[in-house]
mmJSON file of the N, C-alpha and C atoms, coordinates in Angstrom:
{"data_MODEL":{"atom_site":{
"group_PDB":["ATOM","ATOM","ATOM","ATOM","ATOM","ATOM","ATOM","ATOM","ATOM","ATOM","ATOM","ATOM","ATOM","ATOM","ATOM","ATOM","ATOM","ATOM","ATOM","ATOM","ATOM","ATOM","ATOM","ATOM","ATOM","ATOM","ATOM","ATOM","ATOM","ATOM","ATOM","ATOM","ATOM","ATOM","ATOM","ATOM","ATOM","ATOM","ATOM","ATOM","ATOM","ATOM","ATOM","ATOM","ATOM","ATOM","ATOM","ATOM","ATOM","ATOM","ATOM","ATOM","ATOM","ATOM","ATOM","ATOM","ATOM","ATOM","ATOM","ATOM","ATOM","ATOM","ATOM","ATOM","ATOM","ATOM","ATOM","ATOM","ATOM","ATOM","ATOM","ATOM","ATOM","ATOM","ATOM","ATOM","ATOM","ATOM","ATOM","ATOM","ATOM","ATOM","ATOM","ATOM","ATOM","ATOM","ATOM","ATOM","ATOM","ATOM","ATOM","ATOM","ATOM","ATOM","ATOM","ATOM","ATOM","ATOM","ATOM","ATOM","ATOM","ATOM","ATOM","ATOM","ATOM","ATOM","ATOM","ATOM","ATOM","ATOM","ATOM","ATOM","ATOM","ATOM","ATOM","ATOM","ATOM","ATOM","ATOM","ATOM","ATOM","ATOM","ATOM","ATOM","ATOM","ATOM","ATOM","ATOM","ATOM","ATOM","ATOM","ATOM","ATOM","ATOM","ATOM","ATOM","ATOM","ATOM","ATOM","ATOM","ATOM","ATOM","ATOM","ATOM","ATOM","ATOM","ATOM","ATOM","ATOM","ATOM","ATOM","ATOM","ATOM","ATOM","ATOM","ATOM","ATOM","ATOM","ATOM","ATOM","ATOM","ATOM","ATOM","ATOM","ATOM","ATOM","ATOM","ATOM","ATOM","ATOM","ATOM","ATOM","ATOM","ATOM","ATOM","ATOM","ATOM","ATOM","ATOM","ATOM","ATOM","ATOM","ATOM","ATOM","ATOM","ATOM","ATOM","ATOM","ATOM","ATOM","ATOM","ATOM","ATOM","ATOM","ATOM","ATOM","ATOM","ATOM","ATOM","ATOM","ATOM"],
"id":[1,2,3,4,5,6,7,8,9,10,11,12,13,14,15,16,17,18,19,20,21,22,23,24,25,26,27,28,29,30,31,32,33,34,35,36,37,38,39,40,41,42,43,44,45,46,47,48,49,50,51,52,53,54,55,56,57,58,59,60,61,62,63,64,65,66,67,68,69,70,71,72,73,74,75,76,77,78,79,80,81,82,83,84,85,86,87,88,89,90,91,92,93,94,95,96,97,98,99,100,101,102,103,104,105,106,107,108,109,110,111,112,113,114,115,116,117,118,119,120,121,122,123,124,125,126,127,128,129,130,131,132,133,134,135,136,137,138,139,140,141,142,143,144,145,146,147,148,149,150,151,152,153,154,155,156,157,158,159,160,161,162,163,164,165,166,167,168,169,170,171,172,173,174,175,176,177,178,179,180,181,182,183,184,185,186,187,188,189,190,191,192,193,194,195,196,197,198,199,200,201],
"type_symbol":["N","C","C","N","C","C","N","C","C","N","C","C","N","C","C","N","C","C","N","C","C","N","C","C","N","C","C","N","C","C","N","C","C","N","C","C","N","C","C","N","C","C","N","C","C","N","C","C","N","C","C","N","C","C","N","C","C","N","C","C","N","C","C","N","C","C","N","C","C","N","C","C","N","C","C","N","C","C","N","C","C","N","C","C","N","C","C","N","C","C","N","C","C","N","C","C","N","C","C","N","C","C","N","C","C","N","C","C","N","C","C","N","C","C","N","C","C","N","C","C","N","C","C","N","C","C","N","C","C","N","C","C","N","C","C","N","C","C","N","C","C","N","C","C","N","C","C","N","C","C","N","C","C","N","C","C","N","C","C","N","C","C","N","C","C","N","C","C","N","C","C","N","C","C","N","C","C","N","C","C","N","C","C","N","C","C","N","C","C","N","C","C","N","C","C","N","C","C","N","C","C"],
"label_atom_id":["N","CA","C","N","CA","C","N","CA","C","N","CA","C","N","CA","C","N","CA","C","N","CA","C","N","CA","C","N","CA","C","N","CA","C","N","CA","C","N","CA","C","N","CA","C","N","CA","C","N","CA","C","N","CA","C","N","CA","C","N","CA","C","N","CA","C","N","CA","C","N","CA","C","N","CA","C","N","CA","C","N","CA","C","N","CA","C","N","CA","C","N","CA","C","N","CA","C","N","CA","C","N","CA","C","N","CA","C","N","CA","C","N","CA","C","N","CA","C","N","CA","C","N","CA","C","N","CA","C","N","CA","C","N","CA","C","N","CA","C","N","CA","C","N","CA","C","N","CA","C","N","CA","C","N","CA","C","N","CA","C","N","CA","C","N","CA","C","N","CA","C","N","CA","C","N","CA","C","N","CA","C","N","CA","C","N","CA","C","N","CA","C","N","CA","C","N","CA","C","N","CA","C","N","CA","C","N","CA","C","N","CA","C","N","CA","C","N","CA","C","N","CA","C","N","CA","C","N","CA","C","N","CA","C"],
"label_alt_id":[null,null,null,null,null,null,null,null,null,null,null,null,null,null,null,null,null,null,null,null,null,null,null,null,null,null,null,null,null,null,null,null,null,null,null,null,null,null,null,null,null,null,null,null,null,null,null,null,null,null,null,null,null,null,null,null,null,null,null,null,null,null,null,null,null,null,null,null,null,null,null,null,null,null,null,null,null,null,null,null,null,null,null,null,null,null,null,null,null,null,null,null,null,null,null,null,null,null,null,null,null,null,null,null,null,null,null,null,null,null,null,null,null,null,null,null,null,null,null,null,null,null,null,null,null,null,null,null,null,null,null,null,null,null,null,null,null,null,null,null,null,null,null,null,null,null,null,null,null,null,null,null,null,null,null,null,null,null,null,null,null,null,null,null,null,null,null,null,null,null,null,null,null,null,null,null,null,null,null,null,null,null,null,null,null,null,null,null,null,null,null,null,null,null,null,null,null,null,null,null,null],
"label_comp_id":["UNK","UNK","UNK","UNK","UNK","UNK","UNK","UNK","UNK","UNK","UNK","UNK","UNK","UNK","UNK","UNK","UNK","UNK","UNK","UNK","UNK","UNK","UNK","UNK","UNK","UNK","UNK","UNK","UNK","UNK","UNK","UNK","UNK","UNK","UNK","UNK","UNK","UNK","UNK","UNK","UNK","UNK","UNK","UNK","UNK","UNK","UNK","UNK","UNK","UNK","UNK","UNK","UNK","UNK","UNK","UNK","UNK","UNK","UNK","UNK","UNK","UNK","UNK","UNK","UNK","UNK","UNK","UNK","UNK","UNK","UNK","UNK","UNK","UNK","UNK","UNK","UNK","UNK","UNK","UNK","UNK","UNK","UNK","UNK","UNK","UNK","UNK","UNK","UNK","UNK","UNK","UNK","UNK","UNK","UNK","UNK","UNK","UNK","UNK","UNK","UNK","UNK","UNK","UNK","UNK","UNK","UNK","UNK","UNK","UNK","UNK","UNK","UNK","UNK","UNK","UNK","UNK","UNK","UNK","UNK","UNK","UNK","UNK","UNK","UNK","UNK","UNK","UNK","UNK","UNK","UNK","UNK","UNK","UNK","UNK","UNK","UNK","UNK","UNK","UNK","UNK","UNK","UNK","UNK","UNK","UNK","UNK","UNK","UNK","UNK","UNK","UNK","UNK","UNK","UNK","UNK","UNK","UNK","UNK","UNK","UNK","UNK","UNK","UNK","UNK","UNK","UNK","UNK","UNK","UNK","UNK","UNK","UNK","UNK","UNK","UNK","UNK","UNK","UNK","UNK","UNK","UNK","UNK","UNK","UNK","UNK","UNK","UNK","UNK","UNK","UNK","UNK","UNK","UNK","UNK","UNK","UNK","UNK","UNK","UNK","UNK"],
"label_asym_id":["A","A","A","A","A","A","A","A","A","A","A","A","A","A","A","A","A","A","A","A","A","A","A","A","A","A","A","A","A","A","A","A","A","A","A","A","A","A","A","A","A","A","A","A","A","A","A","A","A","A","A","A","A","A","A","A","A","A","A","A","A","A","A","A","A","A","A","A","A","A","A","A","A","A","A","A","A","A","A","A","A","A","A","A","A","A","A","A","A","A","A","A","A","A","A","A","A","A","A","A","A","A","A","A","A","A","A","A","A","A","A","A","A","A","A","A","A","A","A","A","A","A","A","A","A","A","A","A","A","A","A","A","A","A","A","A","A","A","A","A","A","A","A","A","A","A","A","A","A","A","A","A","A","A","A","A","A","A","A","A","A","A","A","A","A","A","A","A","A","A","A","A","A","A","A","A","A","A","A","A","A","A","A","A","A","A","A","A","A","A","A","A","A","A","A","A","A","A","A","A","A"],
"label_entity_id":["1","1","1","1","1","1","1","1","1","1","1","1","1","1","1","1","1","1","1","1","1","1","1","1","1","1","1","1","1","1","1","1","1","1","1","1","1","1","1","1","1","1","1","1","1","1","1","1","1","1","1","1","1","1","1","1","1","1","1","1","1","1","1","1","1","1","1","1","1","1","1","1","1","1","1","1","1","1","1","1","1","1","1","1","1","1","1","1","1","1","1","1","1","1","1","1","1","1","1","1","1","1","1","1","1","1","1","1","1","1","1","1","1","1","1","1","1","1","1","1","1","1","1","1","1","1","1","1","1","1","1","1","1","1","1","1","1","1","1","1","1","1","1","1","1","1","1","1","1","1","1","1","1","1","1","1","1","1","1","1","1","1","1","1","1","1","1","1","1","1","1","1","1","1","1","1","1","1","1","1","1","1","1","1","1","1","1","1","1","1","1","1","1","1","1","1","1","1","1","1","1"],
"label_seq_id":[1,1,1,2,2,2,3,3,3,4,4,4,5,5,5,6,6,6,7,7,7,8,8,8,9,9,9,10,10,10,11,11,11,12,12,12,13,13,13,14,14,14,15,15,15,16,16,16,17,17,17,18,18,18,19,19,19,20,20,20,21,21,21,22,22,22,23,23,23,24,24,24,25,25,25,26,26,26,27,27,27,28,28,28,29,29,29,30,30,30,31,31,31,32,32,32,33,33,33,34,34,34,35,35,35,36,36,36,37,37,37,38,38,38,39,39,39,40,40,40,41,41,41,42,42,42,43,43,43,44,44,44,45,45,45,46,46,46,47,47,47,48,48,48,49,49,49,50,50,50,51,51,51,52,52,52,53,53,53,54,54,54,55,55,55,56,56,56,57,57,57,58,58,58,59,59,59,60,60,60,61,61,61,62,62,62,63,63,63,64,64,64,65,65,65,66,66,66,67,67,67],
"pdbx_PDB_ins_code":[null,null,null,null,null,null,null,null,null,null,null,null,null,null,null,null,null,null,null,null,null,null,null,null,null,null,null,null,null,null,null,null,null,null,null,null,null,null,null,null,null,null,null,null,null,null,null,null,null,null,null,null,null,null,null,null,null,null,null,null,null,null,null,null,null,null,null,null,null,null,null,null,null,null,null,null,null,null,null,null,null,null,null,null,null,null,null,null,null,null,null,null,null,null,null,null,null,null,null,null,null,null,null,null,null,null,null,null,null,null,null,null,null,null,null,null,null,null,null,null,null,null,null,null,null,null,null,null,null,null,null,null,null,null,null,null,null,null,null,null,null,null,null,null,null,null,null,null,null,null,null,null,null,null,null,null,null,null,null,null,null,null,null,null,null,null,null,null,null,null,null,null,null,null,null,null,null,null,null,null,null,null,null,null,null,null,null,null,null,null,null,null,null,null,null,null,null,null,null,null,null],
"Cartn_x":[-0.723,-1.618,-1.553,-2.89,-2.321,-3.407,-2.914,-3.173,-3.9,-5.196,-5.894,-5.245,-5.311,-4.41,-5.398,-4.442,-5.419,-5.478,-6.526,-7.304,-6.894,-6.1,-5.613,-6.346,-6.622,-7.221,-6.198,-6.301,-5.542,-6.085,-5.756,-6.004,-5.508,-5.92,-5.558,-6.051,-4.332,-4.667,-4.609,-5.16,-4.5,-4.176,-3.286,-3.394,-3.292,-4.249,-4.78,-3.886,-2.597,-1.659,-1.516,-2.544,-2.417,-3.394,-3.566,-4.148,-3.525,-2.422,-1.14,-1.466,-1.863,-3.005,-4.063,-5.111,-6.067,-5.615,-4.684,-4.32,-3.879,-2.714,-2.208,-3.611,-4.869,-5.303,-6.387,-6.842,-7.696,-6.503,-5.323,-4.674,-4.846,-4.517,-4.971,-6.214,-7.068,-8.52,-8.168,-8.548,-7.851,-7.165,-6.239,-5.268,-6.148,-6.984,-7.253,-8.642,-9.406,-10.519,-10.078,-9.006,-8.052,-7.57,-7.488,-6.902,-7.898,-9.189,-10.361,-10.615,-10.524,-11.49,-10.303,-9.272,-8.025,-8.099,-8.289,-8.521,-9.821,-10.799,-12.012,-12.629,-12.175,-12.701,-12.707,-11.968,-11.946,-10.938,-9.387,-8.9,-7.808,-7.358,-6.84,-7.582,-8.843,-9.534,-10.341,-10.885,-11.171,-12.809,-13.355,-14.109,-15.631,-15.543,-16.479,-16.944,-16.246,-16.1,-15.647,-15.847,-15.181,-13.895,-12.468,-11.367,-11.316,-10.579,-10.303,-8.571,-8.073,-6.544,-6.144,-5.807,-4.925,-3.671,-3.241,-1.632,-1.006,-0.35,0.217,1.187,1.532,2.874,2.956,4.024,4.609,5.856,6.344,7.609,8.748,9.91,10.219,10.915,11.154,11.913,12.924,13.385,14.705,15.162,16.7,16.697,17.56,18.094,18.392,20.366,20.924,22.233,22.787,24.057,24.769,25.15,25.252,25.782,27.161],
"Cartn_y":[-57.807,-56.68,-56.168,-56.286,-55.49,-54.049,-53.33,-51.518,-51.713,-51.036,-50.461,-49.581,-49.548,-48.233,-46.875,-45.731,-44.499,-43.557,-43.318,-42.681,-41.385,-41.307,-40.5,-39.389,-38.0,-37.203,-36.313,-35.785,-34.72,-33.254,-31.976,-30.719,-30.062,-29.988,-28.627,-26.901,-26.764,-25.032,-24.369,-23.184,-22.004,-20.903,-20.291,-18.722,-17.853,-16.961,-15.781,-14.424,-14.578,-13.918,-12.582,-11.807,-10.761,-9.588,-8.491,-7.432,-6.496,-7.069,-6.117,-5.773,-6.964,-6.567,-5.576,-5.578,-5.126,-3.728,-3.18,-2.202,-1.346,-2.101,-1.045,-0.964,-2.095,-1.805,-0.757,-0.475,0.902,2.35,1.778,3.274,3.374,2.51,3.082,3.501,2.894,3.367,4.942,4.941,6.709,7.602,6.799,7.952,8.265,7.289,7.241,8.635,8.632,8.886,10.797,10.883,12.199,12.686,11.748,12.251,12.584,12.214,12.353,13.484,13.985,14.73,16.337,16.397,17.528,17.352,16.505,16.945,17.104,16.542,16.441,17.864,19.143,20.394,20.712,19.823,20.293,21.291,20.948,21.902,22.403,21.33,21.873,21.607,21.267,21.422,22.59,22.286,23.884,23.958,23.286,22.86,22.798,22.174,21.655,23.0,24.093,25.807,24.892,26.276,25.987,27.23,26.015,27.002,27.7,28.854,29.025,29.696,28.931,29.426,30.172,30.883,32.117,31.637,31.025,31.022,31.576,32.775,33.632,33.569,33.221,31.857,33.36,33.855,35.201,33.915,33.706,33.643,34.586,34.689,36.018,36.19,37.4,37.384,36.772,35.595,35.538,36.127,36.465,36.89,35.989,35.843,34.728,35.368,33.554,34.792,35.078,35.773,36.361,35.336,35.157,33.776,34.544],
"Cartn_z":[31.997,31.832,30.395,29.826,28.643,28.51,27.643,27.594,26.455,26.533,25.135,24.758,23.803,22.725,22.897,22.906,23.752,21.977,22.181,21.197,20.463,19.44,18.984,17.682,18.375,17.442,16.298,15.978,15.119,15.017,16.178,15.735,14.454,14.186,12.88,13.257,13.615,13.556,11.983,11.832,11.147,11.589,11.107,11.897,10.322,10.77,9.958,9.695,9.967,9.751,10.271,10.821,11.748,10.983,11.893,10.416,9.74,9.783,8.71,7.338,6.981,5.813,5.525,6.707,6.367,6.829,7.39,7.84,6.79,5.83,4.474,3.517,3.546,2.762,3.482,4.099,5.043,4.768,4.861,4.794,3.08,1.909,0.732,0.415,1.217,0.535,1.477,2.323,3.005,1.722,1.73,0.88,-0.542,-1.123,-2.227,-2.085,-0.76,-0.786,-0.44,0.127,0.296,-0.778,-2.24,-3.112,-4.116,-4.132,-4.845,-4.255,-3.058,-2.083,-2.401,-2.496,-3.337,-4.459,-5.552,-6.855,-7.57,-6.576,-7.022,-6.434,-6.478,-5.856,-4.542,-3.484,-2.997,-2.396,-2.217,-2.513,-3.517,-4.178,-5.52,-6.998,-6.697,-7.89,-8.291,-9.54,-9.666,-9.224,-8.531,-7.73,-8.752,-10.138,-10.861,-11.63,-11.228,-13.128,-13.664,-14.909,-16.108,-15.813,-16.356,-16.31,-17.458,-17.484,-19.1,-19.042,-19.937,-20.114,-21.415,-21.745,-22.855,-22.554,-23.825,-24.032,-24.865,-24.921,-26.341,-26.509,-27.405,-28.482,-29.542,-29.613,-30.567,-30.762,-31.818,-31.921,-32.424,-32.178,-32.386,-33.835,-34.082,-35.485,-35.762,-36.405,-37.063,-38.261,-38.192,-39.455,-39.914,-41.508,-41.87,-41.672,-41.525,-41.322,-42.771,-42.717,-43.993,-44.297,-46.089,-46.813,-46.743],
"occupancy":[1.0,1.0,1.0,1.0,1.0,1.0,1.0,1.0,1.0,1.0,1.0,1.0,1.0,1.0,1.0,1.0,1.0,1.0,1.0,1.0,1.0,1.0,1.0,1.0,1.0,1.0,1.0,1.0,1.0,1.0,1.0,1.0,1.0,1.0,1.0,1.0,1.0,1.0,1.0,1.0,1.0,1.0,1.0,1.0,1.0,1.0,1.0,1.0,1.0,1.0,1.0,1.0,1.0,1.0,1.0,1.0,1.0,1.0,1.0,1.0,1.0,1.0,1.0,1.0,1.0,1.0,1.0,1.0,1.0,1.0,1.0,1.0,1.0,1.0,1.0,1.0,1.0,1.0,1.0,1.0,1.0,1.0,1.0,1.0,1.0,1.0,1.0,1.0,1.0,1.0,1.0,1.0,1.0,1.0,1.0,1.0,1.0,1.0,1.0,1.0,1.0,1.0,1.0,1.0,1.0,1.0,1.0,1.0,1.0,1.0,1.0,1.0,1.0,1.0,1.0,1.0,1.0,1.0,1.0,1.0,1.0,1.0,1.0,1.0,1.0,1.0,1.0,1.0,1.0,1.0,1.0,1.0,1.0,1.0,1.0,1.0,1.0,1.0,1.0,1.0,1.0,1.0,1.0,1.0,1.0,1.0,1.0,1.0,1.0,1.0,1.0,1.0,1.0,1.0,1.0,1.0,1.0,1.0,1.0,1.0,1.0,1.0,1.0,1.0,1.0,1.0,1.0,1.0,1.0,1.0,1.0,1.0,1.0,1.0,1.0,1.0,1.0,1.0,1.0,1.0,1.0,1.0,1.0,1.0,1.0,1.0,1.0,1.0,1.0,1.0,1.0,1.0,1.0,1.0,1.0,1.0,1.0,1.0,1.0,1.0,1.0],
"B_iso_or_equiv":[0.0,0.0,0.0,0.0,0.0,0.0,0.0,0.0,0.0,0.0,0.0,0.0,0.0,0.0,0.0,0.0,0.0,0.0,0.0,0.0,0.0,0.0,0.0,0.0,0.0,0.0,0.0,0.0,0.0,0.0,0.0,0.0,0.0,0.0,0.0,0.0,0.0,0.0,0.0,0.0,0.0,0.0,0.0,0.0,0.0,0.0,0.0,0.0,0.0,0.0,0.0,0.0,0.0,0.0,0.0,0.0,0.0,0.0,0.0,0.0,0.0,0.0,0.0,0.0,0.0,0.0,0.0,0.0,0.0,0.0,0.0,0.0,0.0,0.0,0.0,0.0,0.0,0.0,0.0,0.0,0.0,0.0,0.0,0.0,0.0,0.0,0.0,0.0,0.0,0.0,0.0,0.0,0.0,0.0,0.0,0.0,0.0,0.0,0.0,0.0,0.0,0.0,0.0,0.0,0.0,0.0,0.0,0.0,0.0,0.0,0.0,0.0,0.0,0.0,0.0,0.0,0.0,0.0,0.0,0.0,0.0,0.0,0.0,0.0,0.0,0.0,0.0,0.0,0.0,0.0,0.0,0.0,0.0,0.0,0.0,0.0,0.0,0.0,0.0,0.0,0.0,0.0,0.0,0.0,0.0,0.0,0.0,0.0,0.0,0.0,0.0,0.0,0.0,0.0,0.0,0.0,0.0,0.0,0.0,0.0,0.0,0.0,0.0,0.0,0.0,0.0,0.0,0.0,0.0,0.0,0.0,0.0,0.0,0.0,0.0,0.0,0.0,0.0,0.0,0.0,0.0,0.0,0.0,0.0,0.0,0.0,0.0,0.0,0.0,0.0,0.0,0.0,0.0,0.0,0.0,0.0,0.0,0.0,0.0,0.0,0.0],
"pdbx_formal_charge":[null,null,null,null,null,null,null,null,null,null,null,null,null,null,null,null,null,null,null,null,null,null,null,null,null,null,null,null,null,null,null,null,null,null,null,null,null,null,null,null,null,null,null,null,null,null,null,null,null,null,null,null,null,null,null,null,null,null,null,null,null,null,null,null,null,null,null,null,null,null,null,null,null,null,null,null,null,null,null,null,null,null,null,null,null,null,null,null,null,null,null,null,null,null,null,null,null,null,null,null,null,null,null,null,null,null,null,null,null,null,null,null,null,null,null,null,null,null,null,null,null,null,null,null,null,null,null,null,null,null,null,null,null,null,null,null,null,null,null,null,null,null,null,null,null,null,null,null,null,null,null,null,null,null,null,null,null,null,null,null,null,null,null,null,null,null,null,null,null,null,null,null,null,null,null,null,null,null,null,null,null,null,null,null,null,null,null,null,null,null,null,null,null,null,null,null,null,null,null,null,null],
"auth_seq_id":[1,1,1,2,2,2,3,3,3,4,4,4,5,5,5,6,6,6,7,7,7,8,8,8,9,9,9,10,10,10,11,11,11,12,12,12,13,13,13,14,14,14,15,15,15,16,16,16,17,17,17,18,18,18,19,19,19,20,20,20,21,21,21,22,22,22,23,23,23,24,24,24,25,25,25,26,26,26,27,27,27,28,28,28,29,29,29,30,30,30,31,31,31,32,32,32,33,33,33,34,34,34,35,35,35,36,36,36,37,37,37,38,38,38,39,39,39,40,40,40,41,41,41,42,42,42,43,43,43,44,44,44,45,45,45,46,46,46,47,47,47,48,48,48,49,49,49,50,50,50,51,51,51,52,52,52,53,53,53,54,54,54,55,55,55,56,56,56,57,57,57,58,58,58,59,59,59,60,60,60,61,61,61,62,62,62,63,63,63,64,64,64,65,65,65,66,66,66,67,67,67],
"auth_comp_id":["UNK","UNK","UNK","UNK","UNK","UNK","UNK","UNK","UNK","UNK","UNK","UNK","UNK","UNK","UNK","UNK","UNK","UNK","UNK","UNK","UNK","UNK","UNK","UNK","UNK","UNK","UNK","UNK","UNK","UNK","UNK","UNK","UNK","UNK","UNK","UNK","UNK","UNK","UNK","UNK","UNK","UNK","UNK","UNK","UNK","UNK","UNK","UNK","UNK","UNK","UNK","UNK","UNK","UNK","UNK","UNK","UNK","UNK","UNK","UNK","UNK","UNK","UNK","UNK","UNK","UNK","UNK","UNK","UNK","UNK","UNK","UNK","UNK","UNK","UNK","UNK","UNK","UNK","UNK","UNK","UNK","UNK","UNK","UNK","UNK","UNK","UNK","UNK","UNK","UNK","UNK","UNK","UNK","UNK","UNK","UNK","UNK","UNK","UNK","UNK","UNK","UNK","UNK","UNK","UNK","UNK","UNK","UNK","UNK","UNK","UNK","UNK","UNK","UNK","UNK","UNK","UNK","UNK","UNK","UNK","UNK","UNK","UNK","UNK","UNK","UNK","UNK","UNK","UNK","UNK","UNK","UNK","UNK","UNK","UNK","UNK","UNK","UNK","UNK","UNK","UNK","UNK","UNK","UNK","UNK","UNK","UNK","UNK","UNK","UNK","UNK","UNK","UNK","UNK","UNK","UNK","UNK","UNK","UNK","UNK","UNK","UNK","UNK","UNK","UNK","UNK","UNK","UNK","UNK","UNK","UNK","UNK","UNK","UNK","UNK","UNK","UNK","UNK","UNK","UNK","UNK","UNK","UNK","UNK","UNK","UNK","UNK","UNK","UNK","UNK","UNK","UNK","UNK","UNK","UNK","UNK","UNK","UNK","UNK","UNK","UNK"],
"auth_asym_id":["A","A","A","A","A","A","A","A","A","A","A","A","A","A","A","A","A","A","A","A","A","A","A","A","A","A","A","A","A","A","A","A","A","A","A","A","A","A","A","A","A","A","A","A","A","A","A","A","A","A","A","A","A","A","A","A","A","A","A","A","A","A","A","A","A","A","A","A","A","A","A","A","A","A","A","A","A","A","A","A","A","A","A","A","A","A","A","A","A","A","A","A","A","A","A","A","A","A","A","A","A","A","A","A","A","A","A","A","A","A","A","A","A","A","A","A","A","A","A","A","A","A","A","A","A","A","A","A","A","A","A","A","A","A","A","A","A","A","A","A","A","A","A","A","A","A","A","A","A","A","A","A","A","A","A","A","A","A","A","A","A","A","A","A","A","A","A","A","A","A","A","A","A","A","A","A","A","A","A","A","A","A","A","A","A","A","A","A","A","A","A","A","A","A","A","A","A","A","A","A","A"],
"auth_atom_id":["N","CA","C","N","CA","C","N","CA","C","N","CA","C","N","CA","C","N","CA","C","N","CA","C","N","CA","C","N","CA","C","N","CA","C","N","CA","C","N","CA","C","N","CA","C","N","CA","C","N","CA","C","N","CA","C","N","CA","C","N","CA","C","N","CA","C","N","CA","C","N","CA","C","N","CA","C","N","CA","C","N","CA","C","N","CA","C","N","CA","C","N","CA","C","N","CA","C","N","CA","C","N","CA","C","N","CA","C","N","CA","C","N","CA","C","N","CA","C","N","CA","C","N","CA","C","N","CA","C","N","CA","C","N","CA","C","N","CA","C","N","CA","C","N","CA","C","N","CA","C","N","CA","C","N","CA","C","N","CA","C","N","CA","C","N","CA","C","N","CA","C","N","CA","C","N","CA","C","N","CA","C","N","CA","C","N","CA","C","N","CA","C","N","CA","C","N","CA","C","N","CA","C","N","CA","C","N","CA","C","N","CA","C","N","CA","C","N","CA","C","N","CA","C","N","CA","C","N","CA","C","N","CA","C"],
"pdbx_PDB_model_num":[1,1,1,1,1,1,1,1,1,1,1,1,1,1,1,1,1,1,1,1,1,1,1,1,1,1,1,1,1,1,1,1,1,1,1,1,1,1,1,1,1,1,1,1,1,1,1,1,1,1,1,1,1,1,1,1,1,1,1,1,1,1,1,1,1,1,1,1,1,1,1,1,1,1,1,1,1,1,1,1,1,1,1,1,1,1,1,1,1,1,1,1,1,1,1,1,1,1,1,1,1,1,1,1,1,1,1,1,1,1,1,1,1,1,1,1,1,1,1,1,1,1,1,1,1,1,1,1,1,1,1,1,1,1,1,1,1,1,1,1,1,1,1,1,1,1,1,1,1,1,1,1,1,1,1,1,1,1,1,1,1,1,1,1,1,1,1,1,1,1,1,1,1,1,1,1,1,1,1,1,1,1,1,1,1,1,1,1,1,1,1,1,1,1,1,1,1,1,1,1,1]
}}}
């Protein structure tokens, strides 16, 4: 008796590594769009005024010491 030889294919998997990835990158765009959204006026910006700051610089008297 002889056997035909049985027909040999080859699968090829990949695996796509999970969405661990796409997960930190959704939480940076978040964080990024939270951090535009507090400095960009909403709540620690100065919400698109004009600031105005006064800084008064006196320095004080020295006197020179005794030779």
């Amino acid at each position: 008796m002889r056997r035909e030889p049985e027909e040999r294919t080859t699968v090829v998997t990949t695996d796509s590594g999970g969405g661990a990835g796409w997960f930190i990158v959704g939480a940076l765009v978040v964080a990024a769009l939270v951090a535009v959204w507090l400095f960009g006026g909403g709540v620690l910006g100065t919400g698109g005024g004009e600031a105005e700051l006064n800084v008064d610089v006196d320095a004080p008297q020295v006197a020179q010491p005794a030779e």
